[in-house]
C-alpha positions in Angstrom: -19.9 0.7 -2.2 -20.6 -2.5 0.0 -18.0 -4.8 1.0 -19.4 -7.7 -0.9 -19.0 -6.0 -4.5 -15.9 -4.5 -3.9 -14.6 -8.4 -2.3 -16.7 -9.8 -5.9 -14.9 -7.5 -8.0 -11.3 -7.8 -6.3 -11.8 -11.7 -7.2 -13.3 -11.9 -10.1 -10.1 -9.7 -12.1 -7.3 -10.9 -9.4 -5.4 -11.4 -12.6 -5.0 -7.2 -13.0 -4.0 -7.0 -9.1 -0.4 -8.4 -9.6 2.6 -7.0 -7.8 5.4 -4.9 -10.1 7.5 -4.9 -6.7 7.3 -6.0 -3.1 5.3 -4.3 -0.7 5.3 -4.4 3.2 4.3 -3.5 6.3 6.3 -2.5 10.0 8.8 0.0 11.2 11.1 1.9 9.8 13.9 4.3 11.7 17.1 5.9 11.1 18.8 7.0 14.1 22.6 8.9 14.2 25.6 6.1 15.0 26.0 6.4 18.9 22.5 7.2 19.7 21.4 6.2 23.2 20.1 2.6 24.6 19.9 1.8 20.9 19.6 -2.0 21.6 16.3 -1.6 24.1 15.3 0.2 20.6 16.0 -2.7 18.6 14.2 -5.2 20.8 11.4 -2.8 21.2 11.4 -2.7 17.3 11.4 -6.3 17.0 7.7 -6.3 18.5 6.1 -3.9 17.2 2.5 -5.6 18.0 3.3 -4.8 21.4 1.7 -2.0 23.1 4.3 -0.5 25.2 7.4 -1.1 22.4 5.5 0.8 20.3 4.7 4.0 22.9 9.0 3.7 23.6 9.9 3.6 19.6 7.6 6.8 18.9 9.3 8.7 21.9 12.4 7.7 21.0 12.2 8.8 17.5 10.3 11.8 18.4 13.7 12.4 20.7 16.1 11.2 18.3 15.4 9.8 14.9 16.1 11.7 11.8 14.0 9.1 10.0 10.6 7.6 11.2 7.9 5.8 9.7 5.0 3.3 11.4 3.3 1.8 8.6 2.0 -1.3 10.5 -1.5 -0.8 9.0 -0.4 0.1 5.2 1.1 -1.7 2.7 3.9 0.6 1.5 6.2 0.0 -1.5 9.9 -1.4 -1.4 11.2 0.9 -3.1 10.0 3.8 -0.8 11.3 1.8 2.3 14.9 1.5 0.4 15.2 5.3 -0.5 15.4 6.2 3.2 18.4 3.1 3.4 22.0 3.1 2.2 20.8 0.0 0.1 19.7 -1.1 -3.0 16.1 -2.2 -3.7 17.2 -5.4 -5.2 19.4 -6.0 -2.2 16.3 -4.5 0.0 14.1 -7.4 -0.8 16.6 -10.4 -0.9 17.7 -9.9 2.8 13.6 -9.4 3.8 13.4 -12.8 2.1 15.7 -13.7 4.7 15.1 -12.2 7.5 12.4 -9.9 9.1 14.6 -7.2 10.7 17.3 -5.3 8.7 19.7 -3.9 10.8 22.3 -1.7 8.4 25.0 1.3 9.6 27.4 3.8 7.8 29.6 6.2 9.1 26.5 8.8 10.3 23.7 6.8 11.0 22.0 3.1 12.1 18.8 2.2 10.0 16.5 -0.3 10.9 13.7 -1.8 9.4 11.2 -4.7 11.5 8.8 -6.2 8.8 5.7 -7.2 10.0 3.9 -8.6 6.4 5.7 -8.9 2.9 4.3 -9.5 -0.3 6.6 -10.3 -3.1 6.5 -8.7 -6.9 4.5 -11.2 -8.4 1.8 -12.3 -5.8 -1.8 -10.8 -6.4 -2.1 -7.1 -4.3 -3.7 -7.7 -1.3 -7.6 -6.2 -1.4 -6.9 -3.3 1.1 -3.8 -2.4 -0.9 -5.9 -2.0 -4.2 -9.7 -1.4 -2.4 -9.5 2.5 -3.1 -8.5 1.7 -7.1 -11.4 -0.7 -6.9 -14.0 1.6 -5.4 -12.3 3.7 -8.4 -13.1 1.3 -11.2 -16.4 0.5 -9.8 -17.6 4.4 -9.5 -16.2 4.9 -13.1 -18.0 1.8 -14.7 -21.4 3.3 -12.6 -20.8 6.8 -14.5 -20.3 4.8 -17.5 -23.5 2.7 -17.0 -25.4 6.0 -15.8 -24.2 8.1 -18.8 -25.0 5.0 -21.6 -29.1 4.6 -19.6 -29.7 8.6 -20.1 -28.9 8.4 -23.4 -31.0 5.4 -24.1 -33.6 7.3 -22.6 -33.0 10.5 -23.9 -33.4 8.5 -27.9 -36.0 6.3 -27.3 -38.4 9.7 -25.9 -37.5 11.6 -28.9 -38.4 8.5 -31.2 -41.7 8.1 -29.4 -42.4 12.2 -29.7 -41.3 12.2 -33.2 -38.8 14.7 -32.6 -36.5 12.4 -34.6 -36.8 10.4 -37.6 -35.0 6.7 -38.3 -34.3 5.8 -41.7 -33.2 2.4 -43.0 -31.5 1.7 -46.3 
């Protein structure tokens, strides 16, 4: 399906591409309390469009993390993000209104969170969130369209052949 319909589509029914809950997009980690050089983690977290912070994070988690997820490129849903935190989802999205990096600790483990893009519950998904269900819709109408056209075709033959009859009160 070409860009252009998909993009046509996406804004002519906008109005059914509203957000239920928040979705963003960064780096996620949960690391045990007492980790090593946790602070060169947290700066490295809090640029994560930088090369070389990025390469440190991944071998750091891959060395210590219990918990590690790079979503810079998808838009992942609030609630997934707070099910891996010691905090509610409510509470999850009032501090990101407030701040980009959530810092939180309990007796085990530090979890930190660096969001790179938000959208709230409420705003219109973004296209490359919903492009997939488009593509969806649009390949389902097609069938739809395809299926309807055969069976045009299919009647109108067998009226022309005779092989049916049409009778009117």
């Amino acid at each position: 399906i070409e860009d252009s319909v998909i993009l046509a589509f996406y804004e002519n029914n906008k109005q059914h591409f509203i957000l239920d809950e928040a979705i963003l997009r960064g780096v996620q980690l949960v690391v045990p309390v007492g980790t090593p050089n946790i602070d060169k983690l947290k700066g490295s977290v809090k640029e994560p469009d930088n090369e070389e912070n990025i390469e440190f994070v991944e071998k750091y988690a891959y060395q210590y993390a219990t918990g590690y997820e790079l979503f810079l490129e998808d838009w992942v849903p609030i609630s997934r993000v707070a099910f891996y935190m010691p905090i509610s989802t409510d509470d999850l999205a009032k501090q990101i209104r407030q701040k980009r990096q959530i810092e939180l600790q309990d007796t085990m483990n530090v979890y930190l969170l660096q969001v790179v893009d938000v959208c709230t519950a409420g705003e219109y998904k973004p296209l490359e969130y919903v492009r997939s269900e488009i593509e969806e819709m649009i390949l389902s109408q097609r069938q739809v369209d395809f299926i309807e056209s055969v069976r045009k075709d299919l009647y109108n033959k067998a009226l022309e052949q005779r092989k049916i009859k049409r009778y009117e009160k």
